[in-house]
N, C-alpha and C positions, 0 to 999 in steps of 0.2 A: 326498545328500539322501534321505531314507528315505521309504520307499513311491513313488518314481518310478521309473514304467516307462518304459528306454529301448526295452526291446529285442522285449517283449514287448507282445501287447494287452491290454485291459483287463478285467476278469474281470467275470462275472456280477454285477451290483448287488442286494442285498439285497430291493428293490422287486420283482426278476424270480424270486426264490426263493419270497417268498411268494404270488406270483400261479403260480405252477409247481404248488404243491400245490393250489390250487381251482382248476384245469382243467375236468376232466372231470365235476365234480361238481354242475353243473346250478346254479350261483348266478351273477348279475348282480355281475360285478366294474368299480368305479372307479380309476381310477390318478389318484390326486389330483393332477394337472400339468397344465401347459398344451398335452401334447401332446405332448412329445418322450420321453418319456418311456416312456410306453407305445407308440410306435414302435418303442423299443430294447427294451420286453420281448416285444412281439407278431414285431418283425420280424429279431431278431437272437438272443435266447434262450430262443424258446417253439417249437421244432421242431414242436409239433403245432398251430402255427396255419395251416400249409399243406396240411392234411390233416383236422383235425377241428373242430367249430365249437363255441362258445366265446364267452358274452357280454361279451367284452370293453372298456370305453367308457375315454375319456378326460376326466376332469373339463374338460377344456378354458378353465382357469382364466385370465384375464385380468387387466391388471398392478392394474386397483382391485380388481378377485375377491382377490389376493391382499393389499394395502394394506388393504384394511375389512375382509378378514373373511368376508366375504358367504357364510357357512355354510347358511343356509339356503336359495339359490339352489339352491348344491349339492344339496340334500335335495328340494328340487322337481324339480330333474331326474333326481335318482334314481326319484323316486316315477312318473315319466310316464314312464321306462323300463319298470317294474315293471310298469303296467298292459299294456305291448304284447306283454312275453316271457311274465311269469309265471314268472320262477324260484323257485328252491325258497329262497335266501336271498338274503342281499347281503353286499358285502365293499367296504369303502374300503382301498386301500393307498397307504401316505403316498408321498414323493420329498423332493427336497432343499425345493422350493416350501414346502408346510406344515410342514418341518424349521424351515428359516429363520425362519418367521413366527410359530411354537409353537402350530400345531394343534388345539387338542382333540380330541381324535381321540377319545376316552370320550365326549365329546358328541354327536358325529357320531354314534359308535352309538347313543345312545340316540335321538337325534332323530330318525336312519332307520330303528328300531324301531318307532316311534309313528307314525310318517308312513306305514309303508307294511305295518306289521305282522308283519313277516318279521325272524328273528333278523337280526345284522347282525355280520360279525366284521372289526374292524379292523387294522391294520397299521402299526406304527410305525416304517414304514423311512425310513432317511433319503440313504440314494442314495450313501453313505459307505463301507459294510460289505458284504462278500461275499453270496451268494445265502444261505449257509445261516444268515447270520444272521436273514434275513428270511424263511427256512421256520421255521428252530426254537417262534417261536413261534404259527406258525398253525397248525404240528400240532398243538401242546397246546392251541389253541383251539378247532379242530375239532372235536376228543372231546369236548373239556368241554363245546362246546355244546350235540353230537348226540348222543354217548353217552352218554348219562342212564338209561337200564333195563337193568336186571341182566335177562338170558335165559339159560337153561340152557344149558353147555357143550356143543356140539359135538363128540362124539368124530371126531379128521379132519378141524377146519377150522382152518386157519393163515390169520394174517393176517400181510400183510408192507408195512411201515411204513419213510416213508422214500422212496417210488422216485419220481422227477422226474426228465425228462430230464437236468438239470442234472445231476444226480448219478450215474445210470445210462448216460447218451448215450443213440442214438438207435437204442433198440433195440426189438422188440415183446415188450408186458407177457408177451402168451400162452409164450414164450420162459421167462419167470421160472414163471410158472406150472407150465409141464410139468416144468420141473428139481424142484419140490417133491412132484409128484407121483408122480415118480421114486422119490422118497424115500419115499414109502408115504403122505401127506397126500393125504385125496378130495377138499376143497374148498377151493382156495386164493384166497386174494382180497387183491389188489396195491390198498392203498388208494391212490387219487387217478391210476392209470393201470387201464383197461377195470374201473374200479369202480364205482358210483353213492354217491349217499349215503346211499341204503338199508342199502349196506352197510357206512358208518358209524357208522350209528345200531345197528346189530345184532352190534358188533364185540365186544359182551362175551360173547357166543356161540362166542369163538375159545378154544382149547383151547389155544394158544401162539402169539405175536407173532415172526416174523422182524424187525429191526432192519436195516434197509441202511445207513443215514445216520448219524454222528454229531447232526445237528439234530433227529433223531425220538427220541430215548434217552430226552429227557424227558414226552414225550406217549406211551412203552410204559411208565415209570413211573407214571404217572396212573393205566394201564388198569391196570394191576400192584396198584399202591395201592386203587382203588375195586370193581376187579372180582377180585383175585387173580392176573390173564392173566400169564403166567409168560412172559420173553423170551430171545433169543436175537440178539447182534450178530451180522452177518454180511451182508459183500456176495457176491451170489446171481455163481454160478459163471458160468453161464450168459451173466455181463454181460463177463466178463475174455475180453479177446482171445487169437484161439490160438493163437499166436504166445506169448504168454507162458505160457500151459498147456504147451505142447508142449517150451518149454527151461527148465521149471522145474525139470527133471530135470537140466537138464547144468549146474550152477551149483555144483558142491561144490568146498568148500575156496576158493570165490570170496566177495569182500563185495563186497554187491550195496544198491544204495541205490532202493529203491519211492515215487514223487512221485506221491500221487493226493490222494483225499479219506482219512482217519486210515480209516474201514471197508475202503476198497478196498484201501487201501495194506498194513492188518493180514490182510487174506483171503490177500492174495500174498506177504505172508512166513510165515505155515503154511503157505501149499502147497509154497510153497520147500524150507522145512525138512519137509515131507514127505516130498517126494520127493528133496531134494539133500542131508538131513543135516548135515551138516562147513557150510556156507554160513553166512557172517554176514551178516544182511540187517536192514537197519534202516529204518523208515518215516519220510516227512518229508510236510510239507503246509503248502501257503498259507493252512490253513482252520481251523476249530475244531479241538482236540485236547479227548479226555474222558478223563478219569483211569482207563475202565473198559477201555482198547484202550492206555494210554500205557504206552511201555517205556521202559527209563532213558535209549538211547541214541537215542530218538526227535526227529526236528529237528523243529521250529516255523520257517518259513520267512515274514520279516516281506517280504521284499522281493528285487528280482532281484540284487542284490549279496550277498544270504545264500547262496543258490543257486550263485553264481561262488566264493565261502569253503568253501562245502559241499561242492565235486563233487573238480575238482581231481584227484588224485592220488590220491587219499583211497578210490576205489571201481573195481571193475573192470568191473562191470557197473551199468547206469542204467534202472529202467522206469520210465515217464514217460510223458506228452504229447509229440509230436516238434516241440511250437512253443517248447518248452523247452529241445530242444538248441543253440540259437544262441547261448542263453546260458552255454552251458558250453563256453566255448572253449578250455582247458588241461584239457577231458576227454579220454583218448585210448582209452579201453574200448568196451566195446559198449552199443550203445543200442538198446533195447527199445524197441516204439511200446505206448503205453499210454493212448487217447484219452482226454482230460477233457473234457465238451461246457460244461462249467460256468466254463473257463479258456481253453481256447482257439475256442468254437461252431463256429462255421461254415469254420474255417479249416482243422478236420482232418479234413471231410468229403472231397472231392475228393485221389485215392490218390495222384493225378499232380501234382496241386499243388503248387508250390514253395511251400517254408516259409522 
């Protein structure tokens, strides 16, 4: 049966990817469910709601809320939110609940435009599809709402597009930061981690866009397209554990198979082949693949049965998540820890942990 998971848990849902990217950014976000919902993004894939705060609600939908409809309830209780925080926007992001019963979600925003006068960007997840399905398109919503004014280039300011714990793990932004600064960049600015939305609205000021994420490619196209901001894929060094930095040198004349997100997975096979040469290393992912990182021999992984096909005999070396290895039982090579917080959260935090 395809797409069940025996052995593994169950990946980040599209609803927790695009609440990942309006974190920090000072908007009043709704998870349109009756509550469980946004228990599993607040309490299982948002690492920074133990630590930073975040107007989080839950529409707390009820079984006639969701039988009639009752749209406008919704938008009342948006709006007396509104008046107590004062944030800078609002954001409805759908679940399976307004999946099932077909949403208007174009409605919503318009209706929580006019009710409360604050843009309003929504989310069409449906609780179905991985996290970056449900980031891809709130990054391109984000610019296109707040990036509106051409500013004079920045010589020195990089922006880097993309980074959600999801995708990064749980690391500090400041971390990505100093790696670019390293690099000769004065002012870097990690949108959606220690960023505001000020410096959303000011991002056509960027002299060049880092890329971490395959779901961000199309929201540095926009800035590309409207402003000229010229990009650059790449997951930031800084995030790859040292452990894989440190034997990327000793992998020559080995094929080595990389399981992460398609950016992560492609940063560590140039390094590979940097520093190991002779090394056949191929990228594989349970997640988006973009034609601008795909190599021919790259795997698309539908399911934990692809991944038992895939491993096998077939590689000597495996970097990965290590809640992956269970599932590779006829691997007998060496296995790299390669955390994914977006696949396996909370379970590859504790070092002693049994997986």
């Amino acid at each position: 049966m395809k797409n069940l998971l025996k052995l593994l848990s169950p990946f980040a849902p599209d609803q927790s990817g695009a609440a990942a990217v309006l974190y920090e950014l000072g908007g009043l976000m709704v998870i349109c469910d009756a509550g469980g919902c946004a228990g599993n993004v607040c309490g299982f894939d948002e690492p920074r709601w133990f630590t930073k705060k975040s107007a989080v609600f839950s529409a707390g939908l009820r079984d006639m809320d969701a039988i009639l409809g009752r749209d406008d309830r919704l938008i009342e209780k948006l709006s007396k939110a509104c008046e107590q925080i004062r944030p800078a926007f609002t954001a409805i992001i759908g679940t399976p609940v307004p999946a099932v019963i077909a949403t208007d979600m174009r409605a919503l925003k318009r209706m929580a435009e006019k009710k409360t006068g604050l843009p309003c960007i929504t989310a069409e997840c449906t609780g179905t599809n991985y996290y970056d399905s449900g980031s891809e398109p709130v990054w391109l919503d984000l610019f296109k709402t707040f990036c509106t004014e051409r500013y004079p280039v920045e010589k020195g300011r990089l922006g880097i597009i993309g980074a959600t714990p999801l995708e990064l793990g749980i690391i500090s932004p400041e971390r990505i930061v100093e790696e670019y600064k390293a690099k000769g960049w004065e002012n870097v600015i990690c949108y959606g981690m220690a960023s505001t939305l000020e410096d959303v609205k000011n991002a056509a000021a960027a002299e060049k866009n880092i890329v971490c994420s395959s779901a961000a490619i199309k929201a540095a196209e926009y800035l590309k397209e409207k402003f000229g901001t010229p990009y650059e894929i790449e997951y930031p060094k800084s995030c790859l554990p040292d452990e894989v930095i440190e034997k990327a040198g000793s992998f020559a004349d080995k094929k080595v198979l990389v399981i992460h997100t398609q950016t992560a997975a492609d940063t560590v096979r140039k390094l590979i082949k940097e520093k190991s040469g002779a090394a056949k290393c191929t990228a594989a992912t349970f997640f988006m693949q973009k034609k601008e990182l795909l190599q021919q021999d790259d795997i698309f992984l539908a399911d934990e049965s692809d991944l038992c096909d895939a491993v096998g005999d077939n590689y000597d070396i495996v970097i990965a998540d290590r809640t992956l290895r269970r599932v590779m039982k006829n691997f007998k090579g060496e296995f790299v820890d390669f955390p994914h917080f977006g696949l396996s959260g909370r379970l590859m935090q504790g070092e002693s942990e049994k997986i």
